[in-house]
Residue frames as qw, qx, qy, qz and C-alpha x, y, z in Angstrom:
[[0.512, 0.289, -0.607, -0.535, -40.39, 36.79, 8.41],
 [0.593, -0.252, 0.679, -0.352, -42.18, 34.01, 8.65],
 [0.330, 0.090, -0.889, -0.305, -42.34, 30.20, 6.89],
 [0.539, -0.039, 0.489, -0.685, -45.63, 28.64, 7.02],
 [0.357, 0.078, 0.928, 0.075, -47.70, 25.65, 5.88],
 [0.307, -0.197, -0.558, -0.745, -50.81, 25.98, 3.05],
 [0.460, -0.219, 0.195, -0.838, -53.76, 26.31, 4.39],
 [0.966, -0.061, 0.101, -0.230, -55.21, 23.20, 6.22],
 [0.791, 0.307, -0.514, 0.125, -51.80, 21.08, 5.15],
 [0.861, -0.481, -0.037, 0.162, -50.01, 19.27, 7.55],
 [0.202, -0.826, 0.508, 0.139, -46.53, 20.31, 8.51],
 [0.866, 0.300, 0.285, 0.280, -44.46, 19.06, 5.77],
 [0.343, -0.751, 0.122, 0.551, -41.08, 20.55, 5.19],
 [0.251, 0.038, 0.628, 0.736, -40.85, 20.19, 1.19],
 [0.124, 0.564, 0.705, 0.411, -44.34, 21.80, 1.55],
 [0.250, -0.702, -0.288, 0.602, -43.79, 25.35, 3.17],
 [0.434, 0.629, 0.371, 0.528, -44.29, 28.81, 1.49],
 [0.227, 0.198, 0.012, 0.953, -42.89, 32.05, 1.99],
 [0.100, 0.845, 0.457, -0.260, -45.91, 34.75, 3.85],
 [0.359, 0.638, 0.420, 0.536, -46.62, 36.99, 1.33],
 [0.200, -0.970, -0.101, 0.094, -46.78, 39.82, 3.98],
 [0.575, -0.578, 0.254, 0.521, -43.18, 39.65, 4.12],
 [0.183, 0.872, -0.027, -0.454, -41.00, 41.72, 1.75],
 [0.711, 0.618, -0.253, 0.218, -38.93, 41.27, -1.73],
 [0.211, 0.762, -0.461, 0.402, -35.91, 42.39, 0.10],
 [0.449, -0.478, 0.724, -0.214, -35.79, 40.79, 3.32],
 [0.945, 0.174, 0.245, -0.132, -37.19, 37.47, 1.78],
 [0.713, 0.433, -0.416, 0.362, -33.40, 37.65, -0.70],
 [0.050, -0.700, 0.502, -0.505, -31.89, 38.87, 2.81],
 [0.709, -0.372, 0.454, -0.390, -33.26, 35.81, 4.65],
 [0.858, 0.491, 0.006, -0.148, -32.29, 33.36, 1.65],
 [0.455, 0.696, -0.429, 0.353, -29.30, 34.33, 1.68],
 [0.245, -0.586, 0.631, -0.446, -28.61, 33.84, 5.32],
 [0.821, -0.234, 0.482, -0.196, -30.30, 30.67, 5.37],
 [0.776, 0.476, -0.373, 0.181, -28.17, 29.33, 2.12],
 [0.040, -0.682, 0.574, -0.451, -25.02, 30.63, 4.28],
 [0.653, -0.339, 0.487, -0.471, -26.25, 28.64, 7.30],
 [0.916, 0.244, 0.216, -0.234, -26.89, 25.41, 5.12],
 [0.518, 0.771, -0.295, 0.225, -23.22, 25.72, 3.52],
 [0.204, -0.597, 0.674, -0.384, -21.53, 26.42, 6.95],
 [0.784, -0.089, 0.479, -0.384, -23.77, 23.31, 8.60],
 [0.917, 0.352, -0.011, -0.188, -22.55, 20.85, 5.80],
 [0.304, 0.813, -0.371, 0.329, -19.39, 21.64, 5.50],
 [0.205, -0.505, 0.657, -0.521, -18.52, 21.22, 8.96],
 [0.870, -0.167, 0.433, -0.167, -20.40, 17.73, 9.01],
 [0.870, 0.452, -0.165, 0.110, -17.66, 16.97, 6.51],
 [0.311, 0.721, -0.464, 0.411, -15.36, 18.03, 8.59],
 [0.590, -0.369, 0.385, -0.606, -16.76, 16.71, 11.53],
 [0.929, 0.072, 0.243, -0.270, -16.99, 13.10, 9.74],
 [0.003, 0.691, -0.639, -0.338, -13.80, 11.73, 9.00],
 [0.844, 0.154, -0.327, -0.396, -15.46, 8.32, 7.58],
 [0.178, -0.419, 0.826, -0.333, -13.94, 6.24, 10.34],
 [0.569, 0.073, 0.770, -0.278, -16.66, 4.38, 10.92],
 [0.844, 0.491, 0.093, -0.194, -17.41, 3.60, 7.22],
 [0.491, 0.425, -0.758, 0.064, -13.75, 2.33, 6.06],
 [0.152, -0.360, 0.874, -0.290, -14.05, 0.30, 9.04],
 [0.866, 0.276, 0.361, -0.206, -17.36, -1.33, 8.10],
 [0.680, 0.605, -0.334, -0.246, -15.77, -1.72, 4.42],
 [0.178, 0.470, -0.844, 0.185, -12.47, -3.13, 5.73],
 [0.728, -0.216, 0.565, -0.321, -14.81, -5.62, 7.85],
 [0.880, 0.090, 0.459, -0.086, -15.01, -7.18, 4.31],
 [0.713, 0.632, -0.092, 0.289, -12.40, -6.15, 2.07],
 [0.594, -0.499, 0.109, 0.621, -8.98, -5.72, 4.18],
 [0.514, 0.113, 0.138, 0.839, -7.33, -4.37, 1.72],
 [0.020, 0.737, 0.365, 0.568, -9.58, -0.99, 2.64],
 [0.613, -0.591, -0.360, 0.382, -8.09, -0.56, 5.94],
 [0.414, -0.426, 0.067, 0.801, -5.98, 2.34, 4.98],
 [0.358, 0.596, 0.515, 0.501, -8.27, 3.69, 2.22],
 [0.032, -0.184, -0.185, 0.965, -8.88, 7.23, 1.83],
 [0.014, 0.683, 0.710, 0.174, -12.39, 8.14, 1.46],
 [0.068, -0.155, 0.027, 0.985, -13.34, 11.64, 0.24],
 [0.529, 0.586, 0.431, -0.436, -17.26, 13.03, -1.09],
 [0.348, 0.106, 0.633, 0.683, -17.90, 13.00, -4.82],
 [0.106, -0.060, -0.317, -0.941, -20.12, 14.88, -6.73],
 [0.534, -0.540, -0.619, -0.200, -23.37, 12.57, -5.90],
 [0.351, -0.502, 0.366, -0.700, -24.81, 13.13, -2.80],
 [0.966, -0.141, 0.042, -0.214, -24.90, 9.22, -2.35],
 [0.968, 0.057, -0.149, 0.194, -22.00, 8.18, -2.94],
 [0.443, -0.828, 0.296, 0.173, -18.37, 8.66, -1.54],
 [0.631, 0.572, -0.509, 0.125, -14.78, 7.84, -3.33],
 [0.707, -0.608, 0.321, -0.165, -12.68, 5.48, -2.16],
 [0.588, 0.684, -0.428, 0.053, -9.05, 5.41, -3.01],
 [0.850, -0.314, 0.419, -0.066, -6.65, 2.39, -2.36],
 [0.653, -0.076, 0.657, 0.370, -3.65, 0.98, -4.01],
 [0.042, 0.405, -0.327, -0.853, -3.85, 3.70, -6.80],
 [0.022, -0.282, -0.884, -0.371, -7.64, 2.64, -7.35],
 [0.316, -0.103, 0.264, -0.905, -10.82, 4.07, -7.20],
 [0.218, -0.276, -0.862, -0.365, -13.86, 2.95, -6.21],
 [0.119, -0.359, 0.064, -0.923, -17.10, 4.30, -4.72],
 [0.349, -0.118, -0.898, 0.241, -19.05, 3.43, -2.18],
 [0.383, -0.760, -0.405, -0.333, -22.78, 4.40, -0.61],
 [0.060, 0.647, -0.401, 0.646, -22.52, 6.32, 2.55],
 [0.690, -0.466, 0.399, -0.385, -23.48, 3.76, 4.78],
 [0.132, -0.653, 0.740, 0.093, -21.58, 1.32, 3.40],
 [0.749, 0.188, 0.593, -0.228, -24.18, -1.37, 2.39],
 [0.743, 0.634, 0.185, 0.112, -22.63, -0.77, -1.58],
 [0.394, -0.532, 0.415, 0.625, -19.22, -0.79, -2.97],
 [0.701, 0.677, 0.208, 0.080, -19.42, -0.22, -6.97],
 [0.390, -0.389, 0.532, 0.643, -16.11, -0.21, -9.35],
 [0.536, 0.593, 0.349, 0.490, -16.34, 1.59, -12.80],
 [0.172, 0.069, 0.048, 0.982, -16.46, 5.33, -13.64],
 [0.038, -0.712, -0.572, 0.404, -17.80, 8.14, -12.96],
 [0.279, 0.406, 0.480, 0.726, -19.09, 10.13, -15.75],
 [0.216, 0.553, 0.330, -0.734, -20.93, 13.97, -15.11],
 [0.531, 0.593, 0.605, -0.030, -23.88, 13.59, -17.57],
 [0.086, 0.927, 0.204, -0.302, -23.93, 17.34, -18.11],
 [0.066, -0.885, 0.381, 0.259, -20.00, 17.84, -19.20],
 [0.938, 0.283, -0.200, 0.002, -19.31, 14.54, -20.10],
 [0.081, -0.802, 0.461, -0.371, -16.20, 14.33, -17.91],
 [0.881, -0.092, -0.438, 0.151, -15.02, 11.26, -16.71],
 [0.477, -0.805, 0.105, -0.337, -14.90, 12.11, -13.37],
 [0.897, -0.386, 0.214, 0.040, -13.10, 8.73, -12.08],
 [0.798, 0.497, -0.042, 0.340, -10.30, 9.40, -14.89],
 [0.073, 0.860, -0.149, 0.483, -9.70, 12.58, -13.91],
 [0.662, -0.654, 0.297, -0.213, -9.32, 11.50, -10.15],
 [0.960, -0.009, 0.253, 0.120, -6.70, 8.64, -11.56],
 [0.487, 0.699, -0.032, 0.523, -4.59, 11.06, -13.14],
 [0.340, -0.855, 0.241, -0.308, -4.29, 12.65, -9.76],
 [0.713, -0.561, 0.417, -0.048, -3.32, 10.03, -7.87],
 [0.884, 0.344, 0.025, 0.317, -0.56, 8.37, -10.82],
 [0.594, 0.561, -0.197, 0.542, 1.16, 11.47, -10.71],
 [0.593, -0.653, 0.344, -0.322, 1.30, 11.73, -6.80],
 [0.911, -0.242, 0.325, -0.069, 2.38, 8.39, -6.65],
 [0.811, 0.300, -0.079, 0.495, 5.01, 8.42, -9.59],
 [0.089, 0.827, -0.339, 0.441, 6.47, 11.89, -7.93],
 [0.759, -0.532, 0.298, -0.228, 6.40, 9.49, -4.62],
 [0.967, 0.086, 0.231, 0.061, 8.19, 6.76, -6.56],
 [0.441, 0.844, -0.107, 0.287, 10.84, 9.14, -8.24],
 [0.478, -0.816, 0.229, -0.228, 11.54, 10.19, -4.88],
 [0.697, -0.421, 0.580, -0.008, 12.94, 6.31, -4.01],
 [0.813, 0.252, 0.046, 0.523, 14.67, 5.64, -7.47],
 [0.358, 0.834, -0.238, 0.346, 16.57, 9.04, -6.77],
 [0.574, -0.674, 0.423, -0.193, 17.43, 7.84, -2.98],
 [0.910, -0.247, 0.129, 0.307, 18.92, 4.18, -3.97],
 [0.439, -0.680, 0.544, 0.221, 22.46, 3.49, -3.90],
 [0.669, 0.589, -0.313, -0.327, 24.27, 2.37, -7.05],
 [0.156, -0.595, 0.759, -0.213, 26.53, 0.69, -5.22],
 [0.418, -0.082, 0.690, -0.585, 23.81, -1.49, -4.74],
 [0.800, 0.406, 0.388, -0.211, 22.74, -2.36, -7.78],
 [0.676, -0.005, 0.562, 0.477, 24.18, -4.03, -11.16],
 [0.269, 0.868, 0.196, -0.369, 24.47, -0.70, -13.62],
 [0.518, 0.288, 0.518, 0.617, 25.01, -0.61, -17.55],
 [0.241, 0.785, 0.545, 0.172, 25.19, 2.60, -19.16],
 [0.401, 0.364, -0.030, 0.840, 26.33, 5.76, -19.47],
 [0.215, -0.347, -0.548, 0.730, 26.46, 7.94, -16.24],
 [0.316, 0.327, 0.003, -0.891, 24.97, 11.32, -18.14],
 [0.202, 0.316, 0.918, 0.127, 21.95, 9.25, -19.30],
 [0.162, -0.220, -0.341, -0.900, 19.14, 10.60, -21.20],
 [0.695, -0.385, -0.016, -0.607, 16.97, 8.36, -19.03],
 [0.122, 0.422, -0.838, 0.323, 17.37, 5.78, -16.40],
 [0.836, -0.146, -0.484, -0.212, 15.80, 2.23, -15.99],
 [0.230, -0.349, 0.780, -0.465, 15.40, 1.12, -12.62],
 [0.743, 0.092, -0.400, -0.528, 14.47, -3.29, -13.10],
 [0.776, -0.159, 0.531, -0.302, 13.41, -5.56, -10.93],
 [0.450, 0.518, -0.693, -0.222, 14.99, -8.73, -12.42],
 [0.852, -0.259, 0.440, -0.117, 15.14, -12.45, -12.12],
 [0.199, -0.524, 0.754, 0.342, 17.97, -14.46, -13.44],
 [0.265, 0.183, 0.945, 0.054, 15.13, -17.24, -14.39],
 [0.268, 0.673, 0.295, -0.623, 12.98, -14.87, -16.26],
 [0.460, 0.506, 0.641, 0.349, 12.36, -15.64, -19.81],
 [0.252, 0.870, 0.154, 0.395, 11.40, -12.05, -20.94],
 [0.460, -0.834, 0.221, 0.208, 13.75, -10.71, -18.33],
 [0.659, -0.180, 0.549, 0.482, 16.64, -12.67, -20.32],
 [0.378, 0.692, 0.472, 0.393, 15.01, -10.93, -23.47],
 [0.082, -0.992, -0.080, 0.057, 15.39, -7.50, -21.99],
 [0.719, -0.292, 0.387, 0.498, 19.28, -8.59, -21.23],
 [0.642, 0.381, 0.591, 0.305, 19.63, -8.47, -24.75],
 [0.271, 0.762, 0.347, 0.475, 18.71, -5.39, -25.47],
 [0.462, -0.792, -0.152, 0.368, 20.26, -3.70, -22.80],
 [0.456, -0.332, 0.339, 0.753, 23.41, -2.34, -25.38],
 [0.095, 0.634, 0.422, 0.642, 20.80, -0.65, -27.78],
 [0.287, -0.887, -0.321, -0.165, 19.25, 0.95, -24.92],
 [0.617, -0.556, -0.048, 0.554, 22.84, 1.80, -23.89],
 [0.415, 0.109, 0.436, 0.791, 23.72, 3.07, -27.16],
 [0.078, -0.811, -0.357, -0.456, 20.63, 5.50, -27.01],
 [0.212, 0.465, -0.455, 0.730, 21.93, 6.79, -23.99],
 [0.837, -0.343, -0.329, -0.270, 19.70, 4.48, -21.48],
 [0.086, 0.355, -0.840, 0.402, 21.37, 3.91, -18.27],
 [0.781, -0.280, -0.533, -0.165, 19.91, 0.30, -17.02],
 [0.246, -0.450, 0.639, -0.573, 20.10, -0.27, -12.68],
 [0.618, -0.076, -0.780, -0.065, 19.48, -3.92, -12.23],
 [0.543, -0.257, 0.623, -0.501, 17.72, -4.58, -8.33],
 [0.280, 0.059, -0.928, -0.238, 17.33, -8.41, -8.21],
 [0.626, -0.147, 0.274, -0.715, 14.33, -10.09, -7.45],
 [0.194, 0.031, -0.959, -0.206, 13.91, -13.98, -7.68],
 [0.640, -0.173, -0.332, -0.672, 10.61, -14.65, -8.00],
 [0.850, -0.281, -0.416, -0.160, 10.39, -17.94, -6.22],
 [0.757, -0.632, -0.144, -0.081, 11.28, -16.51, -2.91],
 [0.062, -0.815, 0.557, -0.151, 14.56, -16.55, -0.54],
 [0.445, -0.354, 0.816, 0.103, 16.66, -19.83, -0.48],
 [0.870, 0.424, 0.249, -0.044, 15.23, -20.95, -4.11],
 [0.856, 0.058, 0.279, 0.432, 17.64, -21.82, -6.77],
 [0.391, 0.763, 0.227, 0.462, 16.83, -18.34, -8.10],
 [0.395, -0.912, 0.108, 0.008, 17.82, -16.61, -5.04],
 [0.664, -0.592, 0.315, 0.333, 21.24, -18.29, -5.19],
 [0.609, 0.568, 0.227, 0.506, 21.68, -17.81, -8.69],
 [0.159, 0.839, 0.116, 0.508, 21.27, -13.77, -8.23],
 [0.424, -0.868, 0.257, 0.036, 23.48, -13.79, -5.19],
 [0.790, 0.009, 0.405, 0.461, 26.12, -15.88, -6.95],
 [0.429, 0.590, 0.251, 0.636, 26.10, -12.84, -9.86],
 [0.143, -0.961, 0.130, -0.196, 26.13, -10.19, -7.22],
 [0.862, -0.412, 0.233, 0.182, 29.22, -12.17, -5.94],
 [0.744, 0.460, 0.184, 0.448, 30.88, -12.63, -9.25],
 [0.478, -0.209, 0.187, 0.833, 33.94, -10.20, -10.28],
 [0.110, -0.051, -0.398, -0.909, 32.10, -9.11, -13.17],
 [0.341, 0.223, 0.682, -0.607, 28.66, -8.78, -12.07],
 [0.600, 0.437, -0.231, -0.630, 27.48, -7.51, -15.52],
 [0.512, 0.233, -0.809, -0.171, 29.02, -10.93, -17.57],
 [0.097, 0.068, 0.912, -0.392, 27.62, -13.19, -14.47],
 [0.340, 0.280, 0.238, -0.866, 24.45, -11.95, -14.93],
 [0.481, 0.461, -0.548, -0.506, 24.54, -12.51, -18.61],
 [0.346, 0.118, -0.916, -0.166, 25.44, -15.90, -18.44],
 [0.222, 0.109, 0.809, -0.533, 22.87, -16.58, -15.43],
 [0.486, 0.407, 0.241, -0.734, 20.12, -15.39, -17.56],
 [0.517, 0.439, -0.580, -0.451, 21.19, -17.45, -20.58],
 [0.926, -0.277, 0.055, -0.251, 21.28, -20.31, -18.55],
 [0.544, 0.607, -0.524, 0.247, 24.73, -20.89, -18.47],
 [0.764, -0.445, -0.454, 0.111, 26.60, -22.04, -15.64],
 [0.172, 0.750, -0.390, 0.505, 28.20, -19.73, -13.04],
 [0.420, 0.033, -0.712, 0.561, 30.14, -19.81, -9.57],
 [0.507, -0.642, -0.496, -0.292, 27.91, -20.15, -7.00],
 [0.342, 0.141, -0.489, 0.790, 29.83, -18.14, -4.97],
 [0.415, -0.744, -0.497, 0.162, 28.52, -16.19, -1.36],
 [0.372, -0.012, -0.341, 0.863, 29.05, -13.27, 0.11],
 [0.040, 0.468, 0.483, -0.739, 27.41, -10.01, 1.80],
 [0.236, 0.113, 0.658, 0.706, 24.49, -8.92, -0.57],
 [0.225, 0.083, 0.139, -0.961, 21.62, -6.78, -1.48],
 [0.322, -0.183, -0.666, -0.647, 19.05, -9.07, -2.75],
 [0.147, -0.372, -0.883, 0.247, 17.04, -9.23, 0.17],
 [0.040, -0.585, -0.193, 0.787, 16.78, -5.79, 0.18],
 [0.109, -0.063, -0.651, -0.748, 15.61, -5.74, -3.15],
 [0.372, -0.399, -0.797, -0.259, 12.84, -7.93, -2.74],
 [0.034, -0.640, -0.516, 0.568, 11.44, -5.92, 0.68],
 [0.115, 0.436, 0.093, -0.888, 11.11, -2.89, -1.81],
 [0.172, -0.187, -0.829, -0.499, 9.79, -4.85, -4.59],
 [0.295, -0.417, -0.857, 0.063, 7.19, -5.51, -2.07],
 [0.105, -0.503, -0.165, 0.842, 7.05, -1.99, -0.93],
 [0.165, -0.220, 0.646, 0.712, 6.47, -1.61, -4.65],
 [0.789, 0.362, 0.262, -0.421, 3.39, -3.83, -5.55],
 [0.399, 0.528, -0.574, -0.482, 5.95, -5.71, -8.07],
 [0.823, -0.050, 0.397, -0.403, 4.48, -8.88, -9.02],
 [0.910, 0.313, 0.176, 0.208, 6.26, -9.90, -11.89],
 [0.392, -0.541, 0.386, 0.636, 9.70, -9.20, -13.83],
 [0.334, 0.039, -0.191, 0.922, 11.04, -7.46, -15.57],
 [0.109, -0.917, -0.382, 0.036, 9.17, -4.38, -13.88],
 [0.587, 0.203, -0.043, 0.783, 10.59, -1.41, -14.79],
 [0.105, -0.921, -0.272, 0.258, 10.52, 2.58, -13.25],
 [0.473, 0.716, 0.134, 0.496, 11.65, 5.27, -14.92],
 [0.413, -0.247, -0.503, 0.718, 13.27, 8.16, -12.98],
 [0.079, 0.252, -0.256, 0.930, 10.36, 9.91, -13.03],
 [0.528, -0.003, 0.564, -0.635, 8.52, 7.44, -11.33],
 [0.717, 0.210, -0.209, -0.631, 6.62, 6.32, -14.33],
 [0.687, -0.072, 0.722, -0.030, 5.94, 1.87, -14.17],
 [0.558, 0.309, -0.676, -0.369, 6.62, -0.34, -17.11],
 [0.672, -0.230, 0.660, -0.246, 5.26, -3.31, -16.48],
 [0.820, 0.356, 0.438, 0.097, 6.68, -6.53, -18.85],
 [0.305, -0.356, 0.525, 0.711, 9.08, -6.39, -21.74],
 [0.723, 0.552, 0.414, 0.018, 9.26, -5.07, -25.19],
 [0.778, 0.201, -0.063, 0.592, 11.67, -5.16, -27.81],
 [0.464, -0.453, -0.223, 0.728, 14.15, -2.58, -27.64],
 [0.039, -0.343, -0.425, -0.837, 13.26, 0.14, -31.02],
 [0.392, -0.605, -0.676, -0.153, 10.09, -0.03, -28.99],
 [0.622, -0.623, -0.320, 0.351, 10.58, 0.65, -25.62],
 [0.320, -0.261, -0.098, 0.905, 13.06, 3.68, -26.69],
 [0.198, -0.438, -0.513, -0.711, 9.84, 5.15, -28.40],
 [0.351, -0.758, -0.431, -0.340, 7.52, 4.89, -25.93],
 [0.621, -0.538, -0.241, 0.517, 9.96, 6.23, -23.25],
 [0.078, 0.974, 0.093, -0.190, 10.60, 9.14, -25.47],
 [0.240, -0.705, 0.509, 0.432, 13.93, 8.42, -26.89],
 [0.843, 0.490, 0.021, -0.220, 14.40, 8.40, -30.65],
 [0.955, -0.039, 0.193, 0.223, 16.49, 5.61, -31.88],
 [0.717, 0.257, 0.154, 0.629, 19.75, 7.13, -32.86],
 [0.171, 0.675, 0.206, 0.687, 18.70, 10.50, -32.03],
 [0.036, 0.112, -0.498, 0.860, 17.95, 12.79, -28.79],
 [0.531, -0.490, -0.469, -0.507, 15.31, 12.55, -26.89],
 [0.007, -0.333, 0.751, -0.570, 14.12, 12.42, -23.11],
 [0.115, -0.282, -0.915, -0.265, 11.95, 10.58, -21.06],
 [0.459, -0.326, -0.338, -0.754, 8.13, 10.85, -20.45]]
């Protein structure tokens, strides 16, 4: 079989035609093999191209892409490129990064949603993982042991809505909410807040120390061996930027307070009633 040019044209590969001598049958028999061939031969330069040298152009200007994954998308121009449970896409030679979505015309599919759904519920099974591993020991815990759900919260003693959550911590006990306090003082290790929340891990009663720290009361600034450094390295492990940040145990983030009727709603537990969470 043979592929030629039109008479008189110049050798142009979007401009070749099929000789007519050749048959019906081999002509689907050669199609086929050269699809096949074109399939294999792509393929394998995806496999063959682990985009090394494009996250490293990207990361030249955006560190925080050093450790991206980068996968193909549906275009044949562009590539995904996931980071810090974000997406964003990027040309294949790296001269264009673009952030929105990615919509298929044809289905209407929100391509970039879909792909964000993936990687939430990777990442909360990932997060489950390390609220089922801590130690209680280790943190301040209200609540009943056989909990319908369990609140694992970054905390700061100096936290305005954090002191608000306090509060509501005996509704959310009374729904059957079991709270796991990990401290976090925002402003850092040797601030006032740091020695507050090692003073209340000190305390006899950690719970009532707590309390009053957050109300602004005064407590005994007492010392001793304590976990709050270790908090704050997994905070930071975390991405938590603010308090109260909460995780559910099955991974899922709250970020920020709200009241408590609320919060046992949108976690899936009805007020007074049964429910689990979501």
């Amino acid at each position: 079989m043979l592929l030629v040019p039109p008479s008189g044209g110049r050798y142009d590969p979007q401009n070749f035609l099929i000789d007519p001598r050749v048959g019906r049958k081999q002509m689907l028999r050669f199609m086929s093999v050269l699809s096949l061939w074109v399939c294999v031969s792509f393929s394998g330069a995806v496999l063959a191209d682990d985009y090394g040298a494009l996250r490293k152009k990207l990361a030249s200007q955006f560190p925080a892409l050093a450790k991206a994954t980068i996968k193909p998308t549906p275009s044949p121009w562009l590539v995904q490129v996931e980071f810090d449970n974000q997406i964003a896409y990027a040309t294949k030679d790296g001269r264009f990064l673009l952030l929105g979505e990615m919509i298929n015309v044809e289905s209407r599919v929100n391509l970039t949603q879909a792909e964000l759904e993936r990687l939430q519920s990777s990442g909360n099974k990932q997060v489950a993982a390390i609220m089922a591993g801590l130690k209680e020991d280790r943190m301040i815990v209200m609540g009943p042991r056989q909990a319908k759900v369990t609140m694992t919260v970054f905390t700061d003693v100096d936290c305005t809505y954090c002191a608000r959550f306090h509060l509501d911590v005996p509704e959310l006990n009374r729904n059957g909410v079991r709270v796991r306090y990990l401290l976090y003082p925002r402003a850092g290790a040797g601030s006032d807040s740091y020695r507050k929340a090692v003073a209340a891990w000190c305390a006899q009663d950690r719970v009532k120390a707590i309390g009053l720290a957050k109300a602004g009361q005064p407590i005994e600034m007492k010392t001793c061996a304590h976990p709050v450094d270790e908090h704050m390295r997994l905070a930071e492990q975390l991405g938590v930027n603010g308090t109260p940040t909460i995780f559910l145990d099955n991974g899922r983030r709250i970020g920020g307070y709200m009241p408590a009727k609320q919060m046992l709603v949108y976690i899936g537990v009805t007020p007074g009633g049964q429910g689990a969470g979501r």
